[in-house]
Backbone and ligand atoms as CSV (ligand in chain L), in Angstrom:
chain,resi,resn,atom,element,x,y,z
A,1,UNK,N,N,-17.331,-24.530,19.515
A,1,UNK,CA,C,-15.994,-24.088,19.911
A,1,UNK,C,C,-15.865,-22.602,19.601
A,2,UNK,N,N,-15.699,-21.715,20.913
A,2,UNK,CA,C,-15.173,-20.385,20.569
A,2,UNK,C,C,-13.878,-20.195,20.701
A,3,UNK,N,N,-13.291,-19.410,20.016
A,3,UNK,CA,C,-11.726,-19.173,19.369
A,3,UNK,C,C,-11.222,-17.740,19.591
A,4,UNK,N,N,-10.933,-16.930,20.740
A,4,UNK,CA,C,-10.611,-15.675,20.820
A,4,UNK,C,C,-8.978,-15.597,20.576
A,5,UNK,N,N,-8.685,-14.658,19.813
A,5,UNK,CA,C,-7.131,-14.134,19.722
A,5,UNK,C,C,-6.843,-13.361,20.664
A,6,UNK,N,N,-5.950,-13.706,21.743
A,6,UNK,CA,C,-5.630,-12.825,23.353
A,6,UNK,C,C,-4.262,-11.715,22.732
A,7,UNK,N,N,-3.455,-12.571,21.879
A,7,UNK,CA,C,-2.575,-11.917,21.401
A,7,UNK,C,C,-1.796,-12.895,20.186
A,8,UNK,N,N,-1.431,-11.608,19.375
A,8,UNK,CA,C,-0.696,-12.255,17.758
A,8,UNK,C,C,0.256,-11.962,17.213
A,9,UNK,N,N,1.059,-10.770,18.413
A,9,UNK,CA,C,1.966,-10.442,18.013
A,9,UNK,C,C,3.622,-10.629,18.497
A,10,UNK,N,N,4.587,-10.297,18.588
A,10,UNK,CA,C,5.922,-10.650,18.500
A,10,UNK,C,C,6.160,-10.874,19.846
A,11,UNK,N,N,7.336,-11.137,20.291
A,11,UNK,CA,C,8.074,-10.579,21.802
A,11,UNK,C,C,8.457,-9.328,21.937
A,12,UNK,N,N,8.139,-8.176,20.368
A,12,UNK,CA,C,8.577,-7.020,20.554
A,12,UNK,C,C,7.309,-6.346,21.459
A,13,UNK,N,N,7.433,-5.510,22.312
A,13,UNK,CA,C,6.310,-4.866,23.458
A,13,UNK,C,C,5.747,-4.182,22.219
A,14,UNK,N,N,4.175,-4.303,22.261
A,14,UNK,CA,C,3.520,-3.507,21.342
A,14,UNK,C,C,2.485,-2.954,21.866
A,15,UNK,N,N,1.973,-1.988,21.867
A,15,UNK,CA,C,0.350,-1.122,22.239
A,15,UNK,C,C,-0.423,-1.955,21.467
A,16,UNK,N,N,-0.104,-2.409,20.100
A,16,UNK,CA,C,-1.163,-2.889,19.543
A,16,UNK,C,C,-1.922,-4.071,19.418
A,17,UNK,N,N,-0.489,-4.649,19.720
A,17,UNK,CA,C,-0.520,-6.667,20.061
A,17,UNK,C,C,-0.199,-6.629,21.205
A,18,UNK,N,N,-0.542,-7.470,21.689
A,18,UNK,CA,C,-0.222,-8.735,22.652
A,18,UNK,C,C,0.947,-9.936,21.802
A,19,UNK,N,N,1.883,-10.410,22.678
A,19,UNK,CA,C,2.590,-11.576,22.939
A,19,UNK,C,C,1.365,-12.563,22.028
A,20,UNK,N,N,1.753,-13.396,21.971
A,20,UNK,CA,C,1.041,-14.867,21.303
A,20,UNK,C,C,-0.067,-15.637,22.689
A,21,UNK,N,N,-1.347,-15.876,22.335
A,21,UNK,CA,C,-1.995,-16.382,22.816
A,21,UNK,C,C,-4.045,-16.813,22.376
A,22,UNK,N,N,-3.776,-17.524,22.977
A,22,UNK,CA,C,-5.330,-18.161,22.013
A,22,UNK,C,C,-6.186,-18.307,23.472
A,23,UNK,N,N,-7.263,-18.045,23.166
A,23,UNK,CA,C,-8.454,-18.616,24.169
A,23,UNK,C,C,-9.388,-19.912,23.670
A,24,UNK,N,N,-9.620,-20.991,23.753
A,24,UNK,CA,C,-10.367,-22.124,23.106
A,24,UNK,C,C,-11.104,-22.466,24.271
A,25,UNK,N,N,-13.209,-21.926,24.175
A,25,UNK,CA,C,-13.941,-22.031,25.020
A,25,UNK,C,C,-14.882,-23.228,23.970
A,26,UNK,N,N,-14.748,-24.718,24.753
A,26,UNK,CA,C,-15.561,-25.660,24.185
A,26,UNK,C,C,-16.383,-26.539,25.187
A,27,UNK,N,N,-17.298,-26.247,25.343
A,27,UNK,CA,C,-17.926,-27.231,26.672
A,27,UNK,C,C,-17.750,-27.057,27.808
A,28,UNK,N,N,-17.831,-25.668,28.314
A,28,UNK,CA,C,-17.553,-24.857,29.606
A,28,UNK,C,C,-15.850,-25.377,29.739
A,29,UNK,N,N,-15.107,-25.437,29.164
A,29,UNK,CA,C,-13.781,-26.214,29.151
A,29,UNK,C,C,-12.927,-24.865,28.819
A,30,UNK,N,N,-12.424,-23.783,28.943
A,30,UNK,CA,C,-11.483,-23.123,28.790
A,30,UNK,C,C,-9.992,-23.496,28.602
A,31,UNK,N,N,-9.396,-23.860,27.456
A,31,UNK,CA,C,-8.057,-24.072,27.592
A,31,UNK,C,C,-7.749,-22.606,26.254
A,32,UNK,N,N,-6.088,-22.983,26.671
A,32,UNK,CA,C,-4.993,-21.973,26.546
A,32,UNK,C,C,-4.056,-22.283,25.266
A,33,UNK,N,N,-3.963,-21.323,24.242
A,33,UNK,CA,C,-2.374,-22.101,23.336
A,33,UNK,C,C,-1.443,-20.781,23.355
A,34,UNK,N,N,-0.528,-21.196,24.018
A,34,UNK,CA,C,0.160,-20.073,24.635
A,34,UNK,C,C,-0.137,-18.593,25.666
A,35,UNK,N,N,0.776,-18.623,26.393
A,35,UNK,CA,C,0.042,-17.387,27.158
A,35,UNK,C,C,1.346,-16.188,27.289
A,36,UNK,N,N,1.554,-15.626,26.140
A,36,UNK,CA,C,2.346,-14.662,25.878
A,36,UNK,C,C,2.277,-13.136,26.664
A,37,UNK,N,N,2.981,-12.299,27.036
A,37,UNK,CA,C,2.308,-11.124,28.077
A,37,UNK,C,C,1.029,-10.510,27.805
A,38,UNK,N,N,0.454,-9.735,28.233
A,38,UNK,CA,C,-0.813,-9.193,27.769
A,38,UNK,C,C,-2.067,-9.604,28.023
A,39,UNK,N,N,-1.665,-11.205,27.729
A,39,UNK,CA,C,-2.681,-12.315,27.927
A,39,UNK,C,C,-3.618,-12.383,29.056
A,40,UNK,N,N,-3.172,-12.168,29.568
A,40,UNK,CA,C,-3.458,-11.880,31.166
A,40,UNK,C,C,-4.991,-10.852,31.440
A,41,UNK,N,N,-4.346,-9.606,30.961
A,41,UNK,CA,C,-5.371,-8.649,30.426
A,41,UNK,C,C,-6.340,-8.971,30.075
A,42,UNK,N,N,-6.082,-9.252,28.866
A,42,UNK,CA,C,-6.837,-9.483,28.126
A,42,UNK,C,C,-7.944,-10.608,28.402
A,43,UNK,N,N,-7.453,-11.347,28.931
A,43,UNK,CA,C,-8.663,-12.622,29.867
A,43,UNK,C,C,-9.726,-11.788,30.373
A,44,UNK,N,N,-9.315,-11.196,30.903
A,44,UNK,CA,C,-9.927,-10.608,31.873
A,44,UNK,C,C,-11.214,-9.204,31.762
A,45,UNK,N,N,-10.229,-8.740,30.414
A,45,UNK,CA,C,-11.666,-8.215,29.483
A,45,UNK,C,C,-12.496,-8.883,28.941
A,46,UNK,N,N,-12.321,-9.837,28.862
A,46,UNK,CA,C,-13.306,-11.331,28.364
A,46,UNK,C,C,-14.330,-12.165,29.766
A,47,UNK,N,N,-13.619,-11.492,31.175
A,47,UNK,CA,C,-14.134,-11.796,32.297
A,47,UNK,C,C,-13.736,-13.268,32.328
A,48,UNK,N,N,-12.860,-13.429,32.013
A,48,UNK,CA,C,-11.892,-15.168,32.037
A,48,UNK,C,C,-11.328,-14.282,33.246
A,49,UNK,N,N,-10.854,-15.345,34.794
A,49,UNK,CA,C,-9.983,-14.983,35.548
A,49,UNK,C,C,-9.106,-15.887,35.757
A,50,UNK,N,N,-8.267,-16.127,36.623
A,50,UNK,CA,C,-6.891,-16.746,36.966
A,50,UNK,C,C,-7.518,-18.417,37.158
A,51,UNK,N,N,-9.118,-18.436,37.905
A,51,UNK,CA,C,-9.976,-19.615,38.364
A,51,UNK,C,C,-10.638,-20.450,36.899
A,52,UNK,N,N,-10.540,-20.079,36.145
A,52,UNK,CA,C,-11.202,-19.948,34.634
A,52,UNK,C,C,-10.721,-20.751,33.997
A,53,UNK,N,N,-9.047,-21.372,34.373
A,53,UNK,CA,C,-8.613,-21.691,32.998
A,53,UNK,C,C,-8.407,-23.021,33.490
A,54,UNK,N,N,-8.317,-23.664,32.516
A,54,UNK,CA,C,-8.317,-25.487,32.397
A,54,UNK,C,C,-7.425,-26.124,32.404
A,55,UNK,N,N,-6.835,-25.298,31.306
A,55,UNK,CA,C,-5.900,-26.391,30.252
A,55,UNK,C,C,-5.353,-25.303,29.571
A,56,UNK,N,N,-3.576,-25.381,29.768
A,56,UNK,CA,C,-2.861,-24.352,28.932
A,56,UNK,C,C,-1.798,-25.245,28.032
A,57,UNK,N,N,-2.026,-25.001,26.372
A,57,UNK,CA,C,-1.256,-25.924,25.734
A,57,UNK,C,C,-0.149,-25.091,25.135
A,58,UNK,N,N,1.272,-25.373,25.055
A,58,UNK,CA,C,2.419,-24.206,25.033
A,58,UNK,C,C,3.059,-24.461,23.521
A,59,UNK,N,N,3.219,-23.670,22.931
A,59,UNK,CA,C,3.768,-24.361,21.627
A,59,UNK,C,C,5.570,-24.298,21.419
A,60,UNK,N,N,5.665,-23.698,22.350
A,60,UNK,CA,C,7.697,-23.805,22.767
A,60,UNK,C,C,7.647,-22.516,24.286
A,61,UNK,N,N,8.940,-22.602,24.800
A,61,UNK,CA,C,8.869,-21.475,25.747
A,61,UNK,C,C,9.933,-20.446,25.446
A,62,UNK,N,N,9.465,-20.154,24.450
A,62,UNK,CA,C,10.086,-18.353,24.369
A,62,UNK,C,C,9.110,-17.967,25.114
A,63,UNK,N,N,10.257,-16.613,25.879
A,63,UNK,CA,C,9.287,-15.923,26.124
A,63,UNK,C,C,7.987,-15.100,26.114
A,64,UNK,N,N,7.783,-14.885,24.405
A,64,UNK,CA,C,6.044,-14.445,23.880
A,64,UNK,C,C,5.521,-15.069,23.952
A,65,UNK,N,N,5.629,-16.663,24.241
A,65,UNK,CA,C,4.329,-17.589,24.730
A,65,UNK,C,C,4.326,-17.833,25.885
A,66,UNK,N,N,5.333,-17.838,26.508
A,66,UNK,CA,C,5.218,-18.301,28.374
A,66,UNK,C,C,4.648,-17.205,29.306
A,67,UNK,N,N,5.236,-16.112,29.055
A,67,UNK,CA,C,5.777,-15.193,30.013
A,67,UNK,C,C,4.507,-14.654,31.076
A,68,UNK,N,N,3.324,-14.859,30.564
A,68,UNK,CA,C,2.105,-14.401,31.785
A,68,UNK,C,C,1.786,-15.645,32.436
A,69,UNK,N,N,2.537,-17.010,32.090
A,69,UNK,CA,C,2.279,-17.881,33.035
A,69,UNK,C,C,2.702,-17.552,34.400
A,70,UNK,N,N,3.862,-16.798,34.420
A,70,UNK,CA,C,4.497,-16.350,35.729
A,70,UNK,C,C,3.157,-15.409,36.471
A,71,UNK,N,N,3.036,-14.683,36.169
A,71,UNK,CA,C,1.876,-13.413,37.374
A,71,UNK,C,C,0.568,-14.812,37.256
A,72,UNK,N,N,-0.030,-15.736,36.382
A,72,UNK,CA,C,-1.437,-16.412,36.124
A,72,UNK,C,C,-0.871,-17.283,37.551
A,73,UNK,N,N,0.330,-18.177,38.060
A,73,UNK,CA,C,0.523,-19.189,39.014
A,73,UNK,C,C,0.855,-18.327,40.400
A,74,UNK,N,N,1.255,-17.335,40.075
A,74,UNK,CA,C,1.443,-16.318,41.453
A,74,UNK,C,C,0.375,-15.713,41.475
A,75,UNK,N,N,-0.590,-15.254,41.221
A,75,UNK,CA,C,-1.802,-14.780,41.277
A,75,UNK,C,C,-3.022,-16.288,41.997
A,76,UNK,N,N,-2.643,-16.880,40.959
A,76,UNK,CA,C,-3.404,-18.643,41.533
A,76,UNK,C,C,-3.138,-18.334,43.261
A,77,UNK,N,N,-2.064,-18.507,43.840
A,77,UNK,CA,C,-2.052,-18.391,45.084
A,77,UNK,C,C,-2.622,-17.784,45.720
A,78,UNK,N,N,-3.029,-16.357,45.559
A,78,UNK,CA,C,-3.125,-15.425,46.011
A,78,UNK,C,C,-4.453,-16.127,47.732
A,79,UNK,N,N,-3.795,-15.762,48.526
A,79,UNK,CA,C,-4.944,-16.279,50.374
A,79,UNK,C,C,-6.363,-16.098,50.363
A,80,UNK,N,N,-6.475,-14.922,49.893
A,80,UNK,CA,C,-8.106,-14.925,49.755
A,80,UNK,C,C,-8.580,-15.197,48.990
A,81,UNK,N,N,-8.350,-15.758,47.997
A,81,UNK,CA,C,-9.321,-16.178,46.481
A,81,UNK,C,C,-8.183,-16.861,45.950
A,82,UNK,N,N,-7.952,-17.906,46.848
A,82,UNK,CA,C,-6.872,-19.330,46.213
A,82,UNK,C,C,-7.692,-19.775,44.848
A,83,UNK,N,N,-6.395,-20.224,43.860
A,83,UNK,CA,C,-7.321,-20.831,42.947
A,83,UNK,C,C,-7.459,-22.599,43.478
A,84,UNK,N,N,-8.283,-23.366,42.968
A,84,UNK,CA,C,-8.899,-24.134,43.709
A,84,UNK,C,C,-9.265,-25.619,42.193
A,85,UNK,N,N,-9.256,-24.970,41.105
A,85,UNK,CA,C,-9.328,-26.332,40.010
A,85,UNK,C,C,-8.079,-26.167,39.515
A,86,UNK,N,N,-8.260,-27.567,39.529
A,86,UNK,CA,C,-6.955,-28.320,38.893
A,86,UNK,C,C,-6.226,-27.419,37.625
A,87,UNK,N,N,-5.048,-27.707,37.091
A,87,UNK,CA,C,-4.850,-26.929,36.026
A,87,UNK,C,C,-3.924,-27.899,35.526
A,88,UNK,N,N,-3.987,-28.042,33.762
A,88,UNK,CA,C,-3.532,-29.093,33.245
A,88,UNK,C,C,-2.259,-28.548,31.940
A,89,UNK,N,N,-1.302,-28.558,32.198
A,89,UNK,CA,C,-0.453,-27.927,30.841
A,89,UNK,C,C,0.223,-29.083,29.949
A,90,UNK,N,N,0.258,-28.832,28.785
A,90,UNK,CA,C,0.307,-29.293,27.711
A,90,UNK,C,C,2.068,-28.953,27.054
A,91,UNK,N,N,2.618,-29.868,26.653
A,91,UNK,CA,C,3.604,-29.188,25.560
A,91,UNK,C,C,5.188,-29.895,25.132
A,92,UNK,N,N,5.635,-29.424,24.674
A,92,UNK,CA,C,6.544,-30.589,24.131
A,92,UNK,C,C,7.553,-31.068,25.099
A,93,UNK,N,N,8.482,-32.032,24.214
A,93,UNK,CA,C,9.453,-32.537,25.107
A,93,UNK,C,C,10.514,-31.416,25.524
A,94,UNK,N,N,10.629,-31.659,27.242
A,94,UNK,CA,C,11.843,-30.286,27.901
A,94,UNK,C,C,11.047,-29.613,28.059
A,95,UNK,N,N,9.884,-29.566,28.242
A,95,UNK,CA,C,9.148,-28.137,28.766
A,95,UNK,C,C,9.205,-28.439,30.384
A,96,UNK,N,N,9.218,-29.940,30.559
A,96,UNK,CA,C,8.873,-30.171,31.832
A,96,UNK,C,C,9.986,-29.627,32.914
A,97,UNK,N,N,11.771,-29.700,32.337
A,97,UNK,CA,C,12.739,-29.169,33.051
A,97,UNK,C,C,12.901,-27.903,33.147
A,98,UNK,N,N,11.953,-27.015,32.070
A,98,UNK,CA,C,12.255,-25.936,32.033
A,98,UNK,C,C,11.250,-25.326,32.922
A,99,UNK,N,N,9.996,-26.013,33.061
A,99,UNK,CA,C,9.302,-25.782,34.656
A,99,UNK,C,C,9.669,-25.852,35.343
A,100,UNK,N,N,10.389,-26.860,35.673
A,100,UNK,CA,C,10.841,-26.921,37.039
A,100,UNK,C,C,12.052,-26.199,37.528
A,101,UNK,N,N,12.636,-25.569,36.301
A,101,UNK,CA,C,13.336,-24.521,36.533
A,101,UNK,C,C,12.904,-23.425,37.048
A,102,UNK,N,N,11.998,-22.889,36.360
A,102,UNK,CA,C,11.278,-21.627,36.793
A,102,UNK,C,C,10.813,-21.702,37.807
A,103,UNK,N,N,9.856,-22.897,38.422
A,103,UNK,CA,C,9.420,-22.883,39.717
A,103,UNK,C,C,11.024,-22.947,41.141
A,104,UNK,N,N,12.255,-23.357,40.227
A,104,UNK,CA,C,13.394,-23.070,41.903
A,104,UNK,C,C,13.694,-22.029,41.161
A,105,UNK,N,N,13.369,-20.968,40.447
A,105,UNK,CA,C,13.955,-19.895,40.232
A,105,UNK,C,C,13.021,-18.770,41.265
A,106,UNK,N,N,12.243,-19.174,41.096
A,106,UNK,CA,C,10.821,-18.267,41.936
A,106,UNK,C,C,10.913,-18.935,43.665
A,107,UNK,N,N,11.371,-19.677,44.372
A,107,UNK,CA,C,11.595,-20.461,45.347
A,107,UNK,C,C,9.428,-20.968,45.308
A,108,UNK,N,N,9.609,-20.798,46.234
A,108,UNK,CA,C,7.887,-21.037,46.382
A,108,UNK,C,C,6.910,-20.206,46.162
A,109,UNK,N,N,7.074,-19.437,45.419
A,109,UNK,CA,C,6.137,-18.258,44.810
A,109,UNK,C,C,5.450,-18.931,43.940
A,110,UNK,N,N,5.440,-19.843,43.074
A,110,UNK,CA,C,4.506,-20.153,41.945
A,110,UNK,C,C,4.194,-21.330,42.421
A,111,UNK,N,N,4.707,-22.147,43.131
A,111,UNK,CA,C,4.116,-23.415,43.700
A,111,UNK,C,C,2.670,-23.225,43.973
A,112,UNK,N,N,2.099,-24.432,43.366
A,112,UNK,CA,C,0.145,-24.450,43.411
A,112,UNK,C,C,0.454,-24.701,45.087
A,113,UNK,N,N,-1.533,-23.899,45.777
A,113,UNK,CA,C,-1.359,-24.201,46.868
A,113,UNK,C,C,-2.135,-25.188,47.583
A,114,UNK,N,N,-3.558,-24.817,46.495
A,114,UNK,CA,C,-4.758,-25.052,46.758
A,114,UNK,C,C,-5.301,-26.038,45.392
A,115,UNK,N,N,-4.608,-26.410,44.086
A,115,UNK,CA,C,-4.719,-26.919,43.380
A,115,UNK,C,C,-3.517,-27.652,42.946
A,116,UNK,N,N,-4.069,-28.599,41.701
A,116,UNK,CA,C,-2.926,-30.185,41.444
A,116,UNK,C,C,-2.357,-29.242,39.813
A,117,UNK,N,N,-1.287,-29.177,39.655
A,117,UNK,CA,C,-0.968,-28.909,38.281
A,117,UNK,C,C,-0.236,-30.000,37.953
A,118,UNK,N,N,-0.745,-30.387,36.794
A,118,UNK,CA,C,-0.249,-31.818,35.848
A,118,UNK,C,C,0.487,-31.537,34.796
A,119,UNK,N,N,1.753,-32.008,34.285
A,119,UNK,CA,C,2.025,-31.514,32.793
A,119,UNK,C,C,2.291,-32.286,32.110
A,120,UNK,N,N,2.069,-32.481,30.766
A,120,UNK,CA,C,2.170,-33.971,29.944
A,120,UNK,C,C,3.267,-33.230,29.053
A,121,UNK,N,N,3.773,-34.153,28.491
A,121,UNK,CA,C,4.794,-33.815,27.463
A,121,UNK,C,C,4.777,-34.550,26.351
A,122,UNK,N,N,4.132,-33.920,25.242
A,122,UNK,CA,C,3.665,-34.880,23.850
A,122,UNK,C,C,4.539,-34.576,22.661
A,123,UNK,N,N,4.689,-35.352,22.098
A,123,UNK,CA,C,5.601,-35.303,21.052
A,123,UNK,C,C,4.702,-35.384,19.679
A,124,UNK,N,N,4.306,-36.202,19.434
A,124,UNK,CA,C,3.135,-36.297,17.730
A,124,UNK,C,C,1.697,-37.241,18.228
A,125,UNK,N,N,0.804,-36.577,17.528
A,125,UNK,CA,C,-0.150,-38.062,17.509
A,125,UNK,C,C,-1.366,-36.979,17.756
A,126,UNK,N,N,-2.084,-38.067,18.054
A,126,UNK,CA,C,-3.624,-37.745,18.458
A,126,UNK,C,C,-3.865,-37.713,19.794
A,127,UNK,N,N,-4.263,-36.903,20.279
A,127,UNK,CA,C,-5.161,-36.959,22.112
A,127,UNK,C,C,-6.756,-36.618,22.498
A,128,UNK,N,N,-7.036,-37.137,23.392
A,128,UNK,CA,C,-7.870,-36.565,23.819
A,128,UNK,C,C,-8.082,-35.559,24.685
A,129,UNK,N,N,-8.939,-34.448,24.654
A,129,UNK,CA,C,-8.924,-33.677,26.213
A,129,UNK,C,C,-10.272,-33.421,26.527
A,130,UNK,N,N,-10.971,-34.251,26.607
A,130,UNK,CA,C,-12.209,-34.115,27.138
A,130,UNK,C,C,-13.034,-34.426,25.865
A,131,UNK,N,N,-13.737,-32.956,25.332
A,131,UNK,CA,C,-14.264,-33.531,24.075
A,131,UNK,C,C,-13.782,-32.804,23.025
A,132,UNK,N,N,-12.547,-32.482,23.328
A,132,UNK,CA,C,-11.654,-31.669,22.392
A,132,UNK,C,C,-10.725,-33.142,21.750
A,133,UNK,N,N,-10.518,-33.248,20.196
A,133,UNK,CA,C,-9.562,-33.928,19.910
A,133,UNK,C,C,-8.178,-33.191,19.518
A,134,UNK,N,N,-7.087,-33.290,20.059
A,134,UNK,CA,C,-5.738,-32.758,19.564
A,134,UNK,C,C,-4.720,-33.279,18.611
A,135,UNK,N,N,-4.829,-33.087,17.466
A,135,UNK,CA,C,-3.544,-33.663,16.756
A,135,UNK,C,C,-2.619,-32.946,16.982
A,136,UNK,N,N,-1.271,-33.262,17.759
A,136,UNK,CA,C,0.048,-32.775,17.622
A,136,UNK,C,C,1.148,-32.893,16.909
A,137,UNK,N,N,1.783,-31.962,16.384
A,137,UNK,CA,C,3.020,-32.358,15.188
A,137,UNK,C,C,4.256,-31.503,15.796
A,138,UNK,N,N,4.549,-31.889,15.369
A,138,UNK,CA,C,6.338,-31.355,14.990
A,138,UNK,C,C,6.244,-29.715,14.601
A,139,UNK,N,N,6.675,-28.655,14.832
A,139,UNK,CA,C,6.866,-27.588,13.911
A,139,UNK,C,C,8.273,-26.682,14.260
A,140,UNK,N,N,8.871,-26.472,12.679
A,140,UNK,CA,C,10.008,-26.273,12.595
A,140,UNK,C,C,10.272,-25.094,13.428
A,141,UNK,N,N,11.524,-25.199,14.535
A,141,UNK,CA,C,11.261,-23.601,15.053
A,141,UNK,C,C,12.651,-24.049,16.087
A,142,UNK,N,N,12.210,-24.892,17.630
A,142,UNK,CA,C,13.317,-25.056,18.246
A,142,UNK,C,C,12.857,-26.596,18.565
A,143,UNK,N,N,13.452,-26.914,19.198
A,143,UNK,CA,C,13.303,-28.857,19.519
A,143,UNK,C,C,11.995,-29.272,20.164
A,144,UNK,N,N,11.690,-27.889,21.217
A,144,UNK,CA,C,10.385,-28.154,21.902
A,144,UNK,C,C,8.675,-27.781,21.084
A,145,UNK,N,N,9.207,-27.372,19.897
A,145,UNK,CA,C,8.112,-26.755,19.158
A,145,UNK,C,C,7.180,-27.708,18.503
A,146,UNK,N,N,5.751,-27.411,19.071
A,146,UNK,CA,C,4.439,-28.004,18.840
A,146,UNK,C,C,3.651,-27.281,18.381
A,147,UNK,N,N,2.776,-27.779,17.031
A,147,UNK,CA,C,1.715,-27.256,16.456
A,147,UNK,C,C,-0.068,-28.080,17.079
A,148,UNK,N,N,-1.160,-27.695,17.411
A,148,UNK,CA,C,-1.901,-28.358,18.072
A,148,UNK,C,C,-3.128,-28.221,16.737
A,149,UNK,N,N,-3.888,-28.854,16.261
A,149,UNK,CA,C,-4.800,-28.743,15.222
A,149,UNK,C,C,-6.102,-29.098,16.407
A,150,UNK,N,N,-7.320,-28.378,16.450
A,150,UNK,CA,C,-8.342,-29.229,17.732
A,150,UNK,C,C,-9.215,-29.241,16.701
A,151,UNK,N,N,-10.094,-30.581,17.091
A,151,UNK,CA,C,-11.279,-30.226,16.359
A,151,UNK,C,C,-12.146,-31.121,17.464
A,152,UNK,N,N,-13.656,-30.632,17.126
A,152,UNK,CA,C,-14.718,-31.656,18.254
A,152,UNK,C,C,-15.535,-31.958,17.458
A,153,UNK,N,N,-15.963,-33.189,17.803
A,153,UNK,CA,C,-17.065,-33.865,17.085
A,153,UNK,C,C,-18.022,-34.559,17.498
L,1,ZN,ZN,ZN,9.894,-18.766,19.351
């Protein structure tokens, strides 16, 4: 399991940080724990692109963890280099209305065109994601807030 820090810092705009975001590369499997602004970038100096990513797990939606999901699903579209694998998001309870907010806020701009986006909504416990195991908990913050522990074995 490789573990890159995309970004660690606030919602305040920083030169030095990035917004909140994790890269977790385990078994050609690229997933996401949060994708805060910057993030984006920063993929991409890593040569991660928009086609790259798997699995994005959200730990609440303030904006320092959401906010490059917006340009990553409008970019997905993009006619000549549609993205094309599935993409799987992760995250607590109410994340799902608050997607579907954002997607009639955007009318059909972020709608997948060429791929299936799935979103689960977990509350505590254990999961699987391939050969990643996830324990999810509770963490004190707002109602939708999830802590993800992974380990593989
Ligand atoms: Zn927050």
């Amino acid at each position: 399991m490789k573990i890159t820090i995309l970004g660690s810092g606030t919602a305040v705009p920083s030169l030095q940080r990035n917004s909140s975001g994790v890269l977790i590369q385990d078994n050609g499997v690229n997933s996401l724990v949060d994708f805060g602004y910057g993030n984006l970038r920063q993929l991409l100096n890593l040569g991660v692109t928009y086609h790259d990513i798997d699995r994005i797990f959200f730990t609440h939606n303030h904006p320092g963890h959401v906010s490059d999901l917006i340009p990553f699903l409008f970019g997905s579209r993009y006619q000549l280099d549609a993205r094309k694998k599935d993409l799987e998001i992760i995250a607590g309870p109410g994340f799902q209305d608050f997607f579907d907010k954002l997607m009639l806020a955007f009318k059909h701009w972020l709608k997948p065109t060429e791929y299936k986006l799935n979103i689960s909504e977990v509350d505590e416990g254990v999961r699987d994601f391939g050969k990643l195991k996830v324990q999810v908990g509770k963490v004190k913050h707002i109602a939708m807030s999830r802590g993800y522990r992974f380990t593989n074995d």
